[in-house]
Every structure is written in structure tokens, then in C-alpha cells.
VOGU-3710 file (C-alpha; in Angstrom, 3 decimals, decimal comma):
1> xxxxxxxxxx> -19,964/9,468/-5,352  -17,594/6,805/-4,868  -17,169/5,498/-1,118  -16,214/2,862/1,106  -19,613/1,814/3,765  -18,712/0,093/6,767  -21,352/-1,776/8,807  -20,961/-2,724/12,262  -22,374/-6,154/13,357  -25,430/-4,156/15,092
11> xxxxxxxxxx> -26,357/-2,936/11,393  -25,675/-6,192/9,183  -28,856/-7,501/9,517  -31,070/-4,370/8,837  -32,718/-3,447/5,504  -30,474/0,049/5,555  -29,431/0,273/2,167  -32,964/-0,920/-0,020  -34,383/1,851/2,542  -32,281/3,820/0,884
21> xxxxxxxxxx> -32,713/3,471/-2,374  -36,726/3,479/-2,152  -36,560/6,670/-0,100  -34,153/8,385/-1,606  -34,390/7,186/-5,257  -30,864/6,707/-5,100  -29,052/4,472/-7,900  -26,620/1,790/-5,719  -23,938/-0,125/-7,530  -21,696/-2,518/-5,247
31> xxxxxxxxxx> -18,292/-3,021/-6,396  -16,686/-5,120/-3,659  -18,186/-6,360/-0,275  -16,835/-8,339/2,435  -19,954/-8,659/5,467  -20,140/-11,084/8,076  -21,711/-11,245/10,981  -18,893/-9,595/12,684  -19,695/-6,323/10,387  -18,347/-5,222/7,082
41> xxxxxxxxxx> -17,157/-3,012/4,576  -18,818/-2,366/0,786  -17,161/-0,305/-1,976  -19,944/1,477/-3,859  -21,123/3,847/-6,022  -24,000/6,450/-5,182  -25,741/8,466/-7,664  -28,805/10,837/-7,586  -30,196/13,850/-6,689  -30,771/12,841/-3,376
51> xxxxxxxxxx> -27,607/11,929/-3,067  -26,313/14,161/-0,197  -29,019/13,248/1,715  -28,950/9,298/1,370  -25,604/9,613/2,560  -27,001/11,544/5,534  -28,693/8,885/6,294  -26,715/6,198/5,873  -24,861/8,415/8,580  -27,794/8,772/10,686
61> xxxxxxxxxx> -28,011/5,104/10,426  -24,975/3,942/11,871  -22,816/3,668/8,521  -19,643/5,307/8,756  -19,626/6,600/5,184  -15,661/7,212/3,461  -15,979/9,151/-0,281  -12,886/7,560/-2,635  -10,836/10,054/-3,075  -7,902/8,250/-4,763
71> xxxxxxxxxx> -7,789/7,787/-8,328  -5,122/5,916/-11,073  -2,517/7,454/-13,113  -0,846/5,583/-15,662  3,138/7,313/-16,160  2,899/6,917/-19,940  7,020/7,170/-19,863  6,898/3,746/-18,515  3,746/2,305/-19,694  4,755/-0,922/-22,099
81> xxxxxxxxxx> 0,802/-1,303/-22,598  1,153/-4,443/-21,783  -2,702/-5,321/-20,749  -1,733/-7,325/-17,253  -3,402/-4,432/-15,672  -6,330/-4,775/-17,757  -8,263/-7,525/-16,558  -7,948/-6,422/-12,612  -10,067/-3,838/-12,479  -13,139/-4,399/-11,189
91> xxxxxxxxxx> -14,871/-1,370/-12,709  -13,289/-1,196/-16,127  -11,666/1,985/-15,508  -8,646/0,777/-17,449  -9,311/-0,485/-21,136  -7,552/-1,595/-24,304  -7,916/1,412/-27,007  -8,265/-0,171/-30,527  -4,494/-0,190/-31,508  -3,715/-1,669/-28,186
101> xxxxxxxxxx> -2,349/1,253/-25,684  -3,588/1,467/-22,190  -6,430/3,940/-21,381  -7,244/4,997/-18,112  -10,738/6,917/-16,962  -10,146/8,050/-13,749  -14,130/8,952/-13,590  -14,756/5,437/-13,088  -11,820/4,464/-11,071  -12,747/3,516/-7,470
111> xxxxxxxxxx> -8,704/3,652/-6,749  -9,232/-0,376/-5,269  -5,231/-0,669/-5,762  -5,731/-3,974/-7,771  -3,621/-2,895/-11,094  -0,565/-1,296/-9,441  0,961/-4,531/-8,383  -0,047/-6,252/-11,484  2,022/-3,882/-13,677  5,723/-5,068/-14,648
121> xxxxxxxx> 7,380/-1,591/-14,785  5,498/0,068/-12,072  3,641/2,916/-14,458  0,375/2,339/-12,869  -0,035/4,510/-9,323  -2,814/5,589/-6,840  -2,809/9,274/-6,531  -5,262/11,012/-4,456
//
């Protein structure tokens, strides 16, 4: 599961999320965070088979827990494969192939927005 956390400054401080993975034996990957003192948002990825429940907790908590439900599309009609969208992505869910065309997985897109603006003729989109 792919999901925006957002902390409030009450929670920033608190051990939440390594509670989490010991007591859920949850696998955590952080792809983006931005947390102050003021509270905070982190873009992450959740896996396990306690997964529904960590994220009950992280509920219970005082997380307010958003699953990523928008993915990339590449429109291969306008797609030059021209690579600028390449080196955006923060998860590598857009890759060279070996003779040089665009691939997109959107398994491991986390639909951050960061390649649609990069792309000359506009064939990269968010699509939910």
C-alpha cells in the first residue's frame, strides 16, 4: 500500500512509526517527507501481512492515513522517449528499456506528479 501519512505537531515527536514496524512486522519505505515541528506529511510504502492492521493503528494513533490512488500513464501517441522524465522519479517507476523507449510500471508509481511537467509533449499524465 502506497499512502500519504500526515502527522500533526502533537505526534512528531513520538516513536509511532518504529512501533509500528516492531509490532506489526511491517516493511516501511519513505519516499518523500517534509516534518517540522509544526507537523508533517510522509509518502510511503507499507507492506505485510499485518498490513491492515498497522494502518489501524497508525489511525488509532493520530495519523490521518491517505492510500495513493493515482497512478502514470504514458500516451505512447505522443511519447518522443525522450528520457527528461526519467530521472524525476523518485521511485523508478519510469525506466529506459534497452533500445531506449520509455517504460512505465504503474505498480511502483506513487503518482508524486514529478514527470508530467518535465515531459516536452505532455504524454506523461496522472490518472487515478
Amino acid at each position: 500500500m502506497k499512502a500519504w501519512l500526515e502527522f500533526s505537531p502533537k505526534k512528531v515527536n513520538k516513536a509511532i512509526i518504529s512501533d509500528l514496524m516492531r509490532d506489526y512486522d511491517i516493511s516501511f519505505n519513505i519516499h518523500r517527507a517534509d516534518i517540522t515541528p509544526k507537523g508533517g506529511k510522509m509518502l510511503v510504502e507499507i507492506s505485510g501481512n499485518q498490513s491492515k492492521e498497522g494502518v489501524e493503528f497508525l489511525e488509532r494513533e493520530g495519523i490521518h492515513v491517505s492510500p495513493i490512488k493515482r497512478v502514470v500513464k504514458k500516451d505512447e501517441e505522443k511519447c518522443v522517449d525522450c528520457g527528461a522524465c526519467v530521472s524525476l522519479c523518485p521511485v523508478k517507476a519510469i525506466s529506459n528499456t534497452e533500445d531506449w523507449t520509455i517504460e512505465v510500471d504503474d505498480q511502483i508509481c506513487i503518482g508524486c506528479d514529478f514527470c508530467t511537467s518535465s515531459c516536452p509533449t505532455r504524454a506523461i499524465k496522472v490518472t487515478k
